[in-house]
Wavefront OBJ file of the C-alpha trace (Angstrom):
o trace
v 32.680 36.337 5.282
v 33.334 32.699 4.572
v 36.126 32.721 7.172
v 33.424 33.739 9.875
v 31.046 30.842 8.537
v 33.724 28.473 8.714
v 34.266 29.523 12.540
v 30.120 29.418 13.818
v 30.230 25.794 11.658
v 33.099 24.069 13.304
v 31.724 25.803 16.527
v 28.189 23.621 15.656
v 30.266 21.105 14.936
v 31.161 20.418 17.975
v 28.147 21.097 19.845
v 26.982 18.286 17.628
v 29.186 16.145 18.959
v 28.835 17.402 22.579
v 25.146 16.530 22.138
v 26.070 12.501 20.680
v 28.253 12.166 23.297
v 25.420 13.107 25.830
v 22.626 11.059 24.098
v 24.846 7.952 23.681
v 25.773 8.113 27.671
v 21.898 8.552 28.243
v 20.913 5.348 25.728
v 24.039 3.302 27.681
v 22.855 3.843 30.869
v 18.845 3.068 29.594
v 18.614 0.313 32.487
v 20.953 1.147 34.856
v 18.490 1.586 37.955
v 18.788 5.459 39.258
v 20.352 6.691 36.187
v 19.316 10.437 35.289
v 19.348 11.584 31.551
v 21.673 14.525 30.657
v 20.522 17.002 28.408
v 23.295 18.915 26.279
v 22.752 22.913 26.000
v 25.066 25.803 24.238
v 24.582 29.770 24.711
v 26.406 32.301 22.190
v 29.338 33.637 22.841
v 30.190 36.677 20.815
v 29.038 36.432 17.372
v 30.064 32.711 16.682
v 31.542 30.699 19.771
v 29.208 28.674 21.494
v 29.448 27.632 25.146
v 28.847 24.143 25.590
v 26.963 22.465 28.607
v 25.224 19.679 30.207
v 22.567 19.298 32.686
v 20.900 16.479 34.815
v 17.192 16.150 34.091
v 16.133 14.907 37.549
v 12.712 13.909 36.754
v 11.793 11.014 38.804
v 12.000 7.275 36.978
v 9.132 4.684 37.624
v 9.545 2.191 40.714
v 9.649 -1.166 40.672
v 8.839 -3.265 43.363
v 11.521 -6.264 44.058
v 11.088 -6.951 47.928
v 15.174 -7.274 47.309
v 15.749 -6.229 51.490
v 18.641 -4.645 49.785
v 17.036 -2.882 46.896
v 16.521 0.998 47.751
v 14.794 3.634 45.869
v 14.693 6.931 47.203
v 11.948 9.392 46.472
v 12.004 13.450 45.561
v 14.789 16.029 45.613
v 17.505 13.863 47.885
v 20.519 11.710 47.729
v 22.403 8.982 49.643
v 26.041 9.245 50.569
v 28.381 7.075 49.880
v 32.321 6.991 50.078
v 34.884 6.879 47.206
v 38.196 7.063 46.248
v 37.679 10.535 45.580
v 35.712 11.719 48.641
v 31.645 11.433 49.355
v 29.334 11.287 46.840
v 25.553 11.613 46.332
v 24.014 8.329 45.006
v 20.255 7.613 44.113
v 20.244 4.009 45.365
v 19.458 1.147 43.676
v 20.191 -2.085 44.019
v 22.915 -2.535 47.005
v 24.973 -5.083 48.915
v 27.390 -6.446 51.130
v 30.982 -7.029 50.670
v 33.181 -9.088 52.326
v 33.598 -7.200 55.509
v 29.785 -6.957 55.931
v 29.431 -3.088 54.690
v 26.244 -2.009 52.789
v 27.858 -1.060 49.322
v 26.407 0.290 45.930
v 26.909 -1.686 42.899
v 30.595 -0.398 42.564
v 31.795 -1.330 45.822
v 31.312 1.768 47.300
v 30.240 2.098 50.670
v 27.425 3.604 52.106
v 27.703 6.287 54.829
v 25.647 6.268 57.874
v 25.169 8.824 61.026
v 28.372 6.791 62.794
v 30.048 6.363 58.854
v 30.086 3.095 57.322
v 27.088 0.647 58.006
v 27.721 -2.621 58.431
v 24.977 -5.435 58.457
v 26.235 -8.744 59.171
v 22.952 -10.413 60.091
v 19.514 -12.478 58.718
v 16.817 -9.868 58.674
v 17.875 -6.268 57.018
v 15.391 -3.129 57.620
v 15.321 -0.468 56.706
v 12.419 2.420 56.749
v 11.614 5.374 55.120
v 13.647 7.731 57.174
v 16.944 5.766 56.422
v 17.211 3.685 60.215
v 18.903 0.591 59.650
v 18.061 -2.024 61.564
v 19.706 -6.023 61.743
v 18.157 -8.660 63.179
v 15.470 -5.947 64.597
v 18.701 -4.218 66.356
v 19.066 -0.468 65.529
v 22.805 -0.116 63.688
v 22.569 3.414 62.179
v 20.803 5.556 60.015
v 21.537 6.440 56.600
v 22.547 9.556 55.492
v 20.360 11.562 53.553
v 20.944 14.596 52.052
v 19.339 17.335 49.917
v 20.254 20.225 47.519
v 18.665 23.395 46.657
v 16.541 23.590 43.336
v 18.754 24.118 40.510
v 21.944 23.338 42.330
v 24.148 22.068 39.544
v 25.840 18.589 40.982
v 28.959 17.496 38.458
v 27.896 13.959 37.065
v 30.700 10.845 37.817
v 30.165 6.935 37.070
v 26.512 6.756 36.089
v 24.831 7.179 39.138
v 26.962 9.445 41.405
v 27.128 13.054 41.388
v 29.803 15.502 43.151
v 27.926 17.161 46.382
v 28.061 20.778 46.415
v 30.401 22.422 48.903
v 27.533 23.405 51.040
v 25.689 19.957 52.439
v 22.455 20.148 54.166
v 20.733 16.880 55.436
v 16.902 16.274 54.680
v 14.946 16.406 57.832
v 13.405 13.224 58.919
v 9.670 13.701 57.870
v 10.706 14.869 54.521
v 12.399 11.526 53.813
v 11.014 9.137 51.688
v 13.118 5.444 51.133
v 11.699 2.663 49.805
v 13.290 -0.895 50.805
v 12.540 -3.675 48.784
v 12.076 -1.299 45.207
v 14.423 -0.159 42.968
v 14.167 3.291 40.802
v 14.520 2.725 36.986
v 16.686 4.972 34.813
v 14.528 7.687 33.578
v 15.860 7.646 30.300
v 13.132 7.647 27.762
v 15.257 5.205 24.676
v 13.094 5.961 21.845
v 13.401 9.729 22.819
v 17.156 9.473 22.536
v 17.450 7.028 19.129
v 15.150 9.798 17.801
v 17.530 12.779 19.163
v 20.193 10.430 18.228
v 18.917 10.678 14.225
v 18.632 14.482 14.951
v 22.328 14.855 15.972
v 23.889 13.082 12.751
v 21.495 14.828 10.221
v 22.830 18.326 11.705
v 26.545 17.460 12.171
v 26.355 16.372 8.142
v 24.597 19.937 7.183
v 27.377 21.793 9.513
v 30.079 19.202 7.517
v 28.951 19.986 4.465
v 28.622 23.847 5.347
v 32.114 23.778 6.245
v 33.283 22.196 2.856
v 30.875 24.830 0.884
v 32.692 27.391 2.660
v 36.153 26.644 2.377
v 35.306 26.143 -1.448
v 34.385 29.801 -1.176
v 37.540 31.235 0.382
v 39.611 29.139 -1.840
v 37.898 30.070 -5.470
v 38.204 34.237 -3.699
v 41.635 33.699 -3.371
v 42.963 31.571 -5.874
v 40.345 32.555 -8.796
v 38.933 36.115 -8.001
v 42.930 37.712 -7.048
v 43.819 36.927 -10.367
v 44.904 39.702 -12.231
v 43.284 41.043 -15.161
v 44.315 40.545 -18.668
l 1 2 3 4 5 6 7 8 9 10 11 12 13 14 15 16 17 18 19 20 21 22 23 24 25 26 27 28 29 30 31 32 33 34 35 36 37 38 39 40 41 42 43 44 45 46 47 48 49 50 51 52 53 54 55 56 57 58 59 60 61 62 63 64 65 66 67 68 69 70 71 72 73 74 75 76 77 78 79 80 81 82 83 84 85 86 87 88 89 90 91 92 93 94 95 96 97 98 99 100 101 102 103 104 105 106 107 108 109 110 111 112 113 114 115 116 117 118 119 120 121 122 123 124 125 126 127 128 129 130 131 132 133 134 135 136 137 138 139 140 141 142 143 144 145 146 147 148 149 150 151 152 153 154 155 156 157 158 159 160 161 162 163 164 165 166 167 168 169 170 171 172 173 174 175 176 177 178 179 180 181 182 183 184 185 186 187 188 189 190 191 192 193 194 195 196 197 198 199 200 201 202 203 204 205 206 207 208 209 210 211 212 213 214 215 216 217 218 219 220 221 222 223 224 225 226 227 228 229 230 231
């Protein structure tokens, strides 16, 4: 029945638009460092609803070295934790500093939480090694906080790089850890890849258009033309 196309079009209609909004967030954030692409999905839902998603692709963007002391790129399955307005959140580093009070922040002012909470690093000489230990001036100050999630957790994107932790938290053990100072991790958002998707997404949201205005010319000619009576 046209009325049932009508419905499954304006449902693909906006999964179309889901799916631009995801690709144009992913071709925005192309070189912001630690960025992770977003990938839009939909499953049926009866016999023409579709349920619309969105999942983080965390595959792991190149590194590039800077030997910025406050340029951090952490490597596999974990996150840093930083503090916001709205509570912790994970963050996959990138490149940091220092605000006024002498806190180790992210690019958004947010700061960075430690073992003992905030770090601060009012000093010369910065370190920091692969487990997260902060050290100033070669004096231990605290260790960064490091956590990790389950495979196929699903963590609620916010502002670019930050994602919501899930309500259980587990810390990655020591060994596991793997920081880099002095590197940054690049977005791993291929661009080309997304123009191309990009192309995809209009092409489809015309057809469903245009399937939409077929349709309604359909119901209208059935009851306009075709309930005419005879004679």
């Amino acid at each position: 029945m046209p009325t049932d196309g009508i419905a499954s079009a304006a449902s693909a209609l906006r999964y179309w638009e889901r799916r631009q909004e995801v690709a144009a967030n992913n071709l925005a954030n192309a070189n912001t460092d630690g960025f992770k692409a977003e990938r839009a999905f939909a499953n049926l839902v009866g016999t023409s609803e579709l349920a619309i998603g969105a999942q983080t692709d965390w595959s792991e963007g190149s590194i590039t070295t800077t030997r910025n002391p406050l340029d951090l790129a952490l490597r596999g399955p974990a996150f840093m934790v930083v503090s916001t307005p709205d509570g912790e959140r994970y963050s996959r580093g990138g490149a940091w500093g220092v605000d006024r009070e002498g806190f180790l922040t992210d690019a958004n002012g947010h700061r960075a939480l430690g073992e003992k909470g905030p770090i601060q690093v009012r000093g010369n000489d910065v370190t920091i090694d692969r487990t997260g230990r902060v050290a100033v001036d070669d004096v231990w100050v605290d260790r960064l906080r490091i956590e990790t999630v389950a495979p196929n957790t699903p963590l609620p994107h916010q502002d670019g790089v930050l994602w919501v932790p899930p309500a259980q938290r587990t810390s990655q053990p020591l060994e596991a850890r793997d920081l880099r100072q002095g590197q940054l991790e690049q977005s791993n958002v291929a661009p080309i890849t997304e123009m191309v998707d990009m192309i995809s997404i209009q092409r489809n949201y015309a057809f469903a258009q245009k399937a939409i205005t077929v349709l309604d010319d359909m119901r209208s000619t059935i009851t306009h033309d075709l309930a005419k009576p005879l004679g």
